[in-house]
C-alpha positions, 0 to 999 in steps of 0.5 A: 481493472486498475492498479496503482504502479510505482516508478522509483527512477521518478521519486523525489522522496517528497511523501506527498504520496504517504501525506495525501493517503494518511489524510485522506484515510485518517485526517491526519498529515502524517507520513507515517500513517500512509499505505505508500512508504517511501523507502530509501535503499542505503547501498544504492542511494534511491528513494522507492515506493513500498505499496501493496503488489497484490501478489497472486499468492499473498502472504500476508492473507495466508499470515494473518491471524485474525482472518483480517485480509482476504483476497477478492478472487475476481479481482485479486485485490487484497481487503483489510477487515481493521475490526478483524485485525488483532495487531498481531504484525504478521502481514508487515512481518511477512509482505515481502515488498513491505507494503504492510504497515504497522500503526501503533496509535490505532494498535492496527496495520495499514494495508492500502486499498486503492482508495477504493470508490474514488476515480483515482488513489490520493497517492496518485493525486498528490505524486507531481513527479508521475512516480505514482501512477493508476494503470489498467492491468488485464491479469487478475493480479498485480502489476509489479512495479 
């Protein structure tokens, strides 16, 4: 199976990853609305890329409220339910790698799911530096990055 694998010694901070998933799950070129944030680490001084991890034991499936997020067993992959979701916040509040976003004009998170049905993610498309990548993984779950 693959998985989307972040390299933050090759981010530029350009977003071009967050713009290309807003557009292609909303429409919309904005940053904001991606599933991949790009953070920056004030001590450190270097942009990185928040996306989901697919932990083995994910939070934010155990946090949510509205039963939105569950956990494929075979896969691991995390599914977000966007009618199930209550706009509680309790997966961005507990996502320990702050892959969970909040979308206050939908009243929604926005929980990446790896552009599910396409050969490759948006993010990985748009990221020219190769800091976002697709990987094959062996395990059922997550390849930390």
């Amino acid at each position: 199976m693959r998985r989307i694998y972040t390299k933050p010694d090759l981010c530029s901070g350009c977003r071009a990853c967050s713009i290309a998933c807003a557009i292609a799950h909303f429409g919309v070129a904005d940053d904001s609305r991606g599933a991949i944030q790009i953070l920056r680490n004030p001590f450190m001084g270097f942009e990185y890329q928040a996306v989901c991890r697919i932990c083995e034991e994910p939070e934010c499936v155990a946090a949510c409220m509205g039963i939105a997020l569950t956990r494929d067993p075979d896969t691991g992959q995390i599914h977000f339910d966007e009618d199930r979701c209550i706009g509680c916040w309790m997966c961005t509040m507990v996502c320990p790698h702050q892959a969970a976003i909040p979308d206050p004009k939908r009243g929604k998170a926005i929980i990446c799911d790896q552009c599910e049905g396409r050969d490759k993610p948006a993010c990985v498309a748009a990221c020219s530096t190769g800091a976002v990548t697709f990987i094959e993984v062996e395990d059922k779950v997550g390849a930390e990055g």
